[in-house]
C-alpha positions in Angstrom: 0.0 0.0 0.0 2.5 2.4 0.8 4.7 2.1 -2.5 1.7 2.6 -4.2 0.8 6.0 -2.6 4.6 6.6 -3.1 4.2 5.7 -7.2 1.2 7.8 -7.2 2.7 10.5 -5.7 5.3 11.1 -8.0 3.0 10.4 -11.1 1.3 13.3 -9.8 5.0 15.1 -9.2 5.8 14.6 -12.4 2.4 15.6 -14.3 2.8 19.0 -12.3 6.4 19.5 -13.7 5.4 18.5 -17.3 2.0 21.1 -17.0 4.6 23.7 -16.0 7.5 22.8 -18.4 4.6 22.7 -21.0 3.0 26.0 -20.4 6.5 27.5 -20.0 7.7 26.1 -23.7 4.3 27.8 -25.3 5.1 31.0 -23.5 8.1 30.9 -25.5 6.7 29.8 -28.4 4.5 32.5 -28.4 7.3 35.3 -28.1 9.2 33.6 -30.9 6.4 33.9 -32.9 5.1 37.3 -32.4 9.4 38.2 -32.3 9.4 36.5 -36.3 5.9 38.5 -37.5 7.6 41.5 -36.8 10.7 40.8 -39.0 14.2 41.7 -38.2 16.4 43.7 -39.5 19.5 43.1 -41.9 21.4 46.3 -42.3 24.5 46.6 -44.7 26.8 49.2 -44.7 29.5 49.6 -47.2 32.2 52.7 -47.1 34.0 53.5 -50.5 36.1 56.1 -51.4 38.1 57.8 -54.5 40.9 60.5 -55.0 40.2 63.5 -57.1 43.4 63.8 -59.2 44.7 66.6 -61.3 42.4 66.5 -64.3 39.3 65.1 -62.4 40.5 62.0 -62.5 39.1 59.5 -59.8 41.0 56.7 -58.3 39.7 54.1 -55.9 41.4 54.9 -52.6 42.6 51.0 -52.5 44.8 51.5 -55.3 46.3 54.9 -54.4 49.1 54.6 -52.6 49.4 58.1 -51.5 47.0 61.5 -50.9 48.5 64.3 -51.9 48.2 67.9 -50.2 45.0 69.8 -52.3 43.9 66.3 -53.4 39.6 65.8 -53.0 39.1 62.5 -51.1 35.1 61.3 -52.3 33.5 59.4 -49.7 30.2 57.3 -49.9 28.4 55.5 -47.2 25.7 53.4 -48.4 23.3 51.8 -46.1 20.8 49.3 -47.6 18.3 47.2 -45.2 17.9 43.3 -46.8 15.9 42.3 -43.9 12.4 42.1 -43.4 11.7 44.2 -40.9 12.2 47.8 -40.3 16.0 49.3 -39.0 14.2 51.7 -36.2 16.7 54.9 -35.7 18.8 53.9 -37.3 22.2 55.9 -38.2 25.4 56.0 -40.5 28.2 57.4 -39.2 31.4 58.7 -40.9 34.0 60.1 -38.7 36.1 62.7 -41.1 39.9 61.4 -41.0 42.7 62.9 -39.2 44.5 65.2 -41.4 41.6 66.1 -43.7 38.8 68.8 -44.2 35.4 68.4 -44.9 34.0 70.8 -47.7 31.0 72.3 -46.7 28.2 71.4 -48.6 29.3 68.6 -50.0 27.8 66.1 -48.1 24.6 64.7 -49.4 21.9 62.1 -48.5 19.3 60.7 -50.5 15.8 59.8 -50.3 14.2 61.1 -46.7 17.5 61.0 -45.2 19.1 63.6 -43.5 23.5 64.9 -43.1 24.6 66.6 -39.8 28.0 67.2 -38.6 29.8 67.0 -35.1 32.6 69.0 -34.0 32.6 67.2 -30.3 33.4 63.3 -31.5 29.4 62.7 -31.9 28.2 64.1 -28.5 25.9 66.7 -30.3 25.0 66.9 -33.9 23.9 70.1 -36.3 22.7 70.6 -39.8 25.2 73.3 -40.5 28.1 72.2 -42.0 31.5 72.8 -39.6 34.6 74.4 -41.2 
């Protein structure tokens, strides 16, 4: 009699831990699922560059070997999102090397995107352009 209360005990135990483990896993479920409706996103960022040379001759900056004083270094960021969900504030960022000048006005964005600058390493931004 008593291994049988025992036995039934733990049958009970153990259909308790399943209920729990069971409703835990669709709680889970159910956040993986509404996480995948929503999409994620996939955002690629590329960063090219060319050399203005006498004559307006462009060279890719991965073939020159050297920047000359006077020189007109063309940079391009280009951010494209291949996910499928939207990139919420999101931002590219180009820090303006050591050594160089940016030309003010020359920076431009396309489609509903917008260019401001930072004198302070990013700590505040404006839409005028810093000389």
């Amino acid at each position: 009699m008593m291994k049988l209360k025992n036995r039934t005990r733990t049958l009970v135990a153990a259909a308790l831990g399943l209920l729990v483990l069971s409703g835990a896993a669709v709680v889970f479920a159910q956040r993986q699922l509404a996480h995948a409706e929503r999409g994620r996103p996939d955002v690629k960022v590329l960063l090219s560059g060319a050399i203005e040379r006498a004559g307006g001759e462009l060279i890719p900056v991965e073939k020159a070997s050297t920047v000359n004083p006077g020189e007109i270094l063309h940079w391009t960021i280009t951010s494209e999102n291949d996910g499928d969900g939207p990139a919420r504030e999101y931002r590219a960022l180009g820090q303006i090397p050591q050594g160089t000048m940016l030309i003010a006005g020359s920076a431009t964005a396309d489609g509903s995107a917008t260019v401001v600058y930072s004198v302070d390493n990013g700590k505040t931004f404006s839409a005028a352009a810093c000389h």
